[in-house]
C-alpha positions as CSV (number, residue, x, y, z in Angstrom):
1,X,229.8,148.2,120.0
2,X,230.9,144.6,119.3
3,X,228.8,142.0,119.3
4,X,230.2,138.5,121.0
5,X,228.9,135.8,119.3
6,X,229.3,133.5,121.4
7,X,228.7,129.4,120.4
8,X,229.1,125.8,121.8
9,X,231.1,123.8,119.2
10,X,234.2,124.1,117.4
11,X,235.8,123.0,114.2
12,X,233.3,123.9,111.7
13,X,233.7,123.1,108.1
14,X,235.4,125.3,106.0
15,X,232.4,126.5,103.9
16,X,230.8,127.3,107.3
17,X,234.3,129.7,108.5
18,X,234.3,131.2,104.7
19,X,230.1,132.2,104.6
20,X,230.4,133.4,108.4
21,X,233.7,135.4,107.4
22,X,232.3,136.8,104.6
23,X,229.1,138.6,106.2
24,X,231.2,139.7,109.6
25,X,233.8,141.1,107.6
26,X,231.0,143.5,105.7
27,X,230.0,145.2,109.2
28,X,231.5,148.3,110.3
29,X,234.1,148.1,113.5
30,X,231.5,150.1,115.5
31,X,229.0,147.3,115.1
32,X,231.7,144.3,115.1
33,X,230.9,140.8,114.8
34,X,233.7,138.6,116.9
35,X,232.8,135.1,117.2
36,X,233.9,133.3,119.8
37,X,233.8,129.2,119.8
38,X,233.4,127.1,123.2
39,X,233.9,123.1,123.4
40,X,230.8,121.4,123.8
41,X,230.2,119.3,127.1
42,X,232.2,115.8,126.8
43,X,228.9,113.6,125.5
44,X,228.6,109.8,127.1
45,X,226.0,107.9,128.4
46,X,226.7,108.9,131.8
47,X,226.4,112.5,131.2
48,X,222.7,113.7,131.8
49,X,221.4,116.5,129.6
50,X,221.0,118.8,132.3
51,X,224.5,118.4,133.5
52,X,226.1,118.8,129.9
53,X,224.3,122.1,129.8
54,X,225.0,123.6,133.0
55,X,228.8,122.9,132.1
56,X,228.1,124.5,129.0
57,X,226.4,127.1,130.7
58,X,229.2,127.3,132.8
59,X,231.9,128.7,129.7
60,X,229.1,130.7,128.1
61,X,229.2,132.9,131.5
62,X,233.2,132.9,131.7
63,X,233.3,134.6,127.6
64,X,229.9,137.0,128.2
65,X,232.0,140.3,128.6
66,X,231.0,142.3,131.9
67,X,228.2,144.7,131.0
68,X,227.2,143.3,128.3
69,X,223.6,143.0,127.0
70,X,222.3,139.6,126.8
71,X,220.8,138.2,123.8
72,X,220.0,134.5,123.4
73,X,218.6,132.6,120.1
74,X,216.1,130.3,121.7
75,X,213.2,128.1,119.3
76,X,210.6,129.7,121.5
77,X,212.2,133.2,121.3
78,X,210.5,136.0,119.3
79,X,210.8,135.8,115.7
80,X,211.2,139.6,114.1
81,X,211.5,140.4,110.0
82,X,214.7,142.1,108.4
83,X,212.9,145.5,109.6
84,X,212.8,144.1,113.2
85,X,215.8,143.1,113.3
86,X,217.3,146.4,112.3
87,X,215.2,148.4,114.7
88,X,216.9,146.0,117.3
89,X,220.4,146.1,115.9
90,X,219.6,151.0,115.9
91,X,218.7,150.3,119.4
92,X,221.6,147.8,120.7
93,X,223.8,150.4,119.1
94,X,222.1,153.5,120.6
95,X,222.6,151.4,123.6
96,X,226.3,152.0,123.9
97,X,226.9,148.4,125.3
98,X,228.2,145.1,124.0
99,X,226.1,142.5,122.8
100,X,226.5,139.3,123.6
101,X,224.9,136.8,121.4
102,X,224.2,133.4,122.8
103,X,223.6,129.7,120.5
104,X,224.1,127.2,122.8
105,X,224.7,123.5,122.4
106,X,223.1,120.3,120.7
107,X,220.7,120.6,124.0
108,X,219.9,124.0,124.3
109,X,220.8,126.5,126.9
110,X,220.4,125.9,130.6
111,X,217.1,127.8,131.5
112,X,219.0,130.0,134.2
113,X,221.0,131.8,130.8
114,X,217.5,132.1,128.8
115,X,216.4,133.7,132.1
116,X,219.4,136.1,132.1
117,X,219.1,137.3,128.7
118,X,217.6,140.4,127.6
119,X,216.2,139.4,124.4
120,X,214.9,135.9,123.0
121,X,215.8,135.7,119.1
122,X,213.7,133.0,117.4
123,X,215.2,132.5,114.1
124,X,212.7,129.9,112.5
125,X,209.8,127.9,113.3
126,X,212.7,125.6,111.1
127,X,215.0,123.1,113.1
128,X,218.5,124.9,112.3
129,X,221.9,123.2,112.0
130,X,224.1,124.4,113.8
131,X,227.1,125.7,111.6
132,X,224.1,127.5,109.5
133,X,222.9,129.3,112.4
134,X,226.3,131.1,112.0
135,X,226.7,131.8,108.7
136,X,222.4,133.0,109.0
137,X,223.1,135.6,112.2
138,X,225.9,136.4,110.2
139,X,224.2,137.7,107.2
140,X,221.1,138.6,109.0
141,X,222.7,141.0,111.3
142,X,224.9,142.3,108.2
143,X,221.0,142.5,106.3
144,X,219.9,144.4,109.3
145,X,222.5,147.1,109.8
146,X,222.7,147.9,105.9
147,X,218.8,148.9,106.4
148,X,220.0,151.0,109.3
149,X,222.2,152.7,106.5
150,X,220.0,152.7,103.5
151,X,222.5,151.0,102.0
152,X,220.9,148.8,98.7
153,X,222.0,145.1,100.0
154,X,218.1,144.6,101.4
155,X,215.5,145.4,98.9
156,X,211.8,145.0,99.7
């Protein structure tokens, strides 16, 4: 299984590509973590909201690979602990199929992707930048798969 993580914005600072690296490197090829950056909508006063996210929406669907679950991190998603999150991560890999992991834009996601998806993933009642969000999923996902292993990284 791989999962596509799949974001709007590019050019991240380097201590954003080193944290991010540093967790997707730690998971196992049969639950790979393969980022993959989209360019934001061009922003201008001209542009509506709703516009700059249906062209964003637009790339999401062109990189979501075909049969692949959908799985996008939404404010009003569910939030889950480490334990959730692993029983997620057995099942997505029981599952057989990709995962594609959706973080949209500076707007959010056009509603007709956050209809699509299979799973909403609140990360925090917290308002998130961006190029943390990456390096968070990152370990988070790493956190939940090395309870899936009884591996010592997560203690409780």
């Amino acid at each position: 299984m791989v999962i596509h993580f799949i974001t709007v914005g590019q050019k991240m600072p380097k201590w954003v590509q080193e944290g991010y690296a540093e967790y997707a490197k730690r998971l196992p090829k049969s639950c790979a973590l393969k980022l993959v950056e989209l360019p934001m909508a061009q922003r201008g006063k001209t542009n509506s909201i709703e516009k700059m996210k249906a062209e964003e929406a637009k790339r999401i669907t062109a990189a979501i690979p075909k049969g692949a679950r959908i799985i996008v991190l939404d404010e009003h998603g569910k939030q889950v602990t480490t334990k959730g999150l692993a029983n997620k991560l057995e099942e997505w890999l029981g599952g057989g199929q990709d995962i594609a992991l959706i973080v949209g834009g500076p707007d959010g996601l056009e509603q007709s992707l956050i209809d699509a998806a299979q799973w909403k993933w609140g990360l925090s009642n917290l308002t998130l930048p961006h190029p943390m969000v990456r390096i968070l999923v990152a370990e988070q996902l790493y956190r939940a798969w090395s309870v899936i292993q009884n591996h010592p990284y997560h203690r409780e």
